[in-house]
C-alpha positions in Angstrom: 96.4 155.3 20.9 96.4 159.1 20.3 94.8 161.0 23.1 92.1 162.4 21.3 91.5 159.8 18.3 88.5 160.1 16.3 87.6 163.7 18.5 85.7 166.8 16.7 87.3 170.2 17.3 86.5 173.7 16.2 89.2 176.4 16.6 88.4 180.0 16.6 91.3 182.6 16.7 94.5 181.6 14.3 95.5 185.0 12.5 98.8 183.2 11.6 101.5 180.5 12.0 102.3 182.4 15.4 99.2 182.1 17.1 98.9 180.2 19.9 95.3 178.7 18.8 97.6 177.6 15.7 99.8 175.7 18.3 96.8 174.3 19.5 95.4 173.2 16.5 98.8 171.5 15.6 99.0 169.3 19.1 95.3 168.7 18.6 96.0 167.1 14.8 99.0 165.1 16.4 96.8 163.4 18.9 93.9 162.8 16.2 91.3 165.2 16.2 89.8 166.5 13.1 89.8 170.1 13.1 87.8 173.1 12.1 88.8 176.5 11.8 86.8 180.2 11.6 88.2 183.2 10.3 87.1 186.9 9.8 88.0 189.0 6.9 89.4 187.9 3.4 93.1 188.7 4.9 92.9 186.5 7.8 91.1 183.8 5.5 94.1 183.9 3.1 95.9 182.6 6.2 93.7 180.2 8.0 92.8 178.0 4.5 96.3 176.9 4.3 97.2 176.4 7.2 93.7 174.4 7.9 94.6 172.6 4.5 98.3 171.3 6.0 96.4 169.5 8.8 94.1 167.9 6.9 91.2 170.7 7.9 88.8 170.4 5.2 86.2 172.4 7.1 86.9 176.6 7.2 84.0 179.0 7.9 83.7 182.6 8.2 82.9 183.5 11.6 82.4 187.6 12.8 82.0 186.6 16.7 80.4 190.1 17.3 77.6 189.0 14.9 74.9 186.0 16.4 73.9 185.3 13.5 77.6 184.5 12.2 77.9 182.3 15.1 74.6 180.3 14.8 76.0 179.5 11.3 78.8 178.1 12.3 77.4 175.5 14.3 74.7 174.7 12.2 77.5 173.8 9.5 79.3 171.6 12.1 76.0 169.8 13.1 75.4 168.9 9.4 79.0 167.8 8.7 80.1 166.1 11.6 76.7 165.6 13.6 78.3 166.7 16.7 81.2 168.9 18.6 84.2 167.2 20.8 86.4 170.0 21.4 86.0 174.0 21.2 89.5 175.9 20.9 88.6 180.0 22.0 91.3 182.5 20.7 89.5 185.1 20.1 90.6 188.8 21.5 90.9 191.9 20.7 91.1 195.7 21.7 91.5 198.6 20.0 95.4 199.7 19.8 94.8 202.8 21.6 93.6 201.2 24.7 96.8 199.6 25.4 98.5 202.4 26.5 98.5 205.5 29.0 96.0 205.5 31.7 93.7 203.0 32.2 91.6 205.5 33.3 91.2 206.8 30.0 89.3 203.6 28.7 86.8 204.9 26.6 83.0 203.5 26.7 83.8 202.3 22.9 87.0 200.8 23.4 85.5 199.1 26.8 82.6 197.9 24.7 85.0 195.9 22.2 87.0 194.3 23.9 84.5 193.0 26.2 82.1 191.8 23.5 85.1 190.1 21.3 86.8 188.7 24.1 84.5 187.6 26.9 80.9 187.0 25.5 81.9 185.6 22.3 82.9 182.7 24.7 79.3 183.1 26.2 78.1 182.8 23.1 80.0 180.2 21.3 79.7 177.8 24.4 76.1 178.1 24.1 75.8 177.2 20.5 78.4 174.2 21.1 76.5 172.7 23.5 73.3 171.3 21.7 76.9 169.4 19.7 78.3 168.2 22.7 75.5 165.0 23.4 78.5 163.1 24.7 80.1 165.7 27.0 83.3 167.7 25.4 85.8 170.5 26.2 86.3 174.0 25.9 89.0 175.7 26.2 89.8 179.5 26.3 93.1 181.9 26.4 94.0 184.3 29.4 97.0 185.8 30.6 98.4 187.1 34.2 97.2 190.8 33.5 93.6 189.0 34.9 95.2 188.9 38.5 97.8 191.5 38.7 98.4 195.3 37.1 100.4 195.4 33.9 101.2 198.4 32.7 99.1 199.2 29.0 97.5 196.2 29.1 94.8 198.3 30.4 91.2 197.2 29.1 92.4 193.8 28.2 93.2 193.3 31.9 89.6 193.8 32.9 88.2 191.8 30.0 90.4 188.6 30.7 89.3 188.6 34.2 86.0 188.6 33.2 86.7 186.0 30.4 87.9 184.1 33.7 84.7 184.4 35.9 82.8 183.6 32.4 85.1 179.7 32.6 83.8 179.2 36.1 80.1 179.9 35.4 79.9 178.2 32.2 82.0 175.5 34.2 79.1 175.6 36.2 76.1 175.3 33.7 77.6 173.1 31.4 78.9 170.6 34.0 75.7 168.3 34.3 76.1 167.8 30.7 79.8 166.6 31.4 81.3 170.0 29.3 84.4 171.0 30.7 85.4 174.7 31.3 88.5 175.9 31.4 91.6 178.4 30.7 95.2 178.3 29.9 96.9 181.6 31.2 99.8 181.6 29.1 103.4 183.1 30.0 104.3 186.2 27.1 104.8 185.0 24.0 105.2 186.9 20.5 101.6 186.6 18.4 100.2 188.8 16.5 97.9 190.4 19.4 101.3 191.0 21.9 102.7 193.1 19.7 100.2 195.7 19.9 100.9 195.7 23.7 103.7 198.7 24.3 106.6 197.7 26.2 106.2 194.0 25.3 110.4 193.4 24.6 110.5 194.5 28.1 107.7 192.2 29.5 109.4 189.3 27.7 112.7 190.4 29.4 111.3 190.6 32.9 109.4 187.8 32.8 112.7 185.2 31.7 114.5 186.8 34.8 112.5 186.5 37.6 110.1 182.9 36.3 111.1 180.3 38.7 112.5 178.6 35.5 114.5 181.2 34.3 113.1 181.7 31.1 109.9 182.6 29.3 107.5 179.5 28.3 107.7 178.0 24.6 103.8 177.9 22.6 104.7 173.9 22.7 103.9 173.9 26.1 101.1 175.5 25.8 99.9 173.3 23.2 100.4 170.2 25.3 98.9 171.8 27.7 95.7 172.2 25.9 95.6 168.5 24.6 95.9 167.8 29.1 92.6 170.0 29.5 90.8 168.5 26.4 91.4 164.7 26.4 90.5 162.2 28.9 93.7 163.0 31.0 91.8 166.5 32.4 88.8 164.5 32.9 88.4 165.7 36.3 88.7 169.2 35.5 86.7 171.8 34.7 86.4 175.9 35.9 90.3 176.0 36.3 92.7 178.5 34.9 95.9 176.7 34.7 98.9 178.8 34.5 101.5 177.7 31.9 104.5 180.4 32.7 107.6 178.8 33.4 106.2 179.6 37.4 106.1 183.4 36.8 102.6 183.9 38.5 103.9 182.9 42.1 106.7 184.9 42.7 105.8 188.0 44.7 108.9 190.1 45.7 
């Protein structure tokens, strides 16, 4: 039987066919969820609807995650379709371009301001409006990368907000625990989307990291997919608050 068979999920986050939330989605369909997807703006819309429409997604809103009100909506149209929530996908990040590079030090209270809202509370906020949904227990899952732990160079603001977006996955891990919701990250190896290639220097990240990974190579978005289906179906049952690092090893090698 298919891991998650009959499941409710709701993706936010696919710009494209590269995304990793679109990688998601796909491993998620394979194992029998029935998906939902958000979008902001008519370009990324002209994206998401096919896309949604190739895995049977009948179910695309428009969902600004910097607006409340846009958020609210979005649930409110899952409770009257499906009655209820399974699974919440969290894709969503963003900073301005000129953050990611020069100084850190140079952050700017605006640029701070963004990319904290877009990618930390919007996971606040959407796994408090999923969990009225989520009667029966559920998952959520959200995207980090190593840049939480360890200095990168220009991923600057970013850094900051995914280790907040981390602390946010245990607390909410915390809070939504007694109502058998389960918290947790994937922290991803490089991989070319949409959002990397704003990074500067991200050819050379890619390089590093395939020479010095334990493996040898940088991770394929397959294996974080499969990864994702672990942490949302029955075989991560028993966890919840954890960032699990899918990087071909990368993260513990220290020299």
């Amino acid at each position: 039987m298919a891991l998650l068979a009959n499941k409710k999920a709701v993706v936010f986050g696919v710009a494209n066919d590269h995304s990793i939330a679109w990688a998601i989605a796909q491993a998620l369909h394979r194992e029998g969820a029935e998906l939902a997807f958000t979008y902001v703006g008519e370009a990324i819309e002209k994206r998401v609807r096919p896309l949604a429409a190739s895995l049977g997604g009948n179910i695309v809103l428009p969902c600004d995650v910097t607006k409340d009100e846009d958020i609210a909506a979005t649930f409110a149209a899952l409770a009257a379709q499906w009655g209820r929530v399974d699974v919440v996908i969290h894709g969503v990040a963003f900073a301005l371009r000129e953050e990611l590079k020069g100084r850190f030090s140079n952050t700017s209270r605006d640029g701070f301001h963004v990319a904290m809202d877009v990618s930390v509370y919007s996971l606040i906020a959407i796994a408090g409006h999923a969990e009225p949904l989520m009667r029966e227990g559920g998952a959520v899952l959200t995207l980090t990368y190593f840049g939480a732990e360890k200095v990168l160079p220009n991923y600057n603001i970013m850094g900051i907000a995914k280790a907040a977006l981390e602390a946010s996955v245990r607390y909410l891990a915390w809070d939504l625990g007694p109502q058998k919701i389960r918290v947790n990250a994937i922290s991803a190896g490089p991989l070319r989307t949409l959002s990397s290639a704003g990074i500067t220097g991200f050819k050379d990240m890619l390089h590093h990291h395939e020479e010095r990974a334990p493996l040898r190579r940088n991770v394929r978005v397959d294996e974080v997919a499969d990864s994702a289906v672990y942490l949302c179906s029955d075989l991560g049952s028993g966890v919840t608050g954890e960032v699990l690092h899918v990087d071909a090893g990368y993260n513990v090698v220290g020299m």
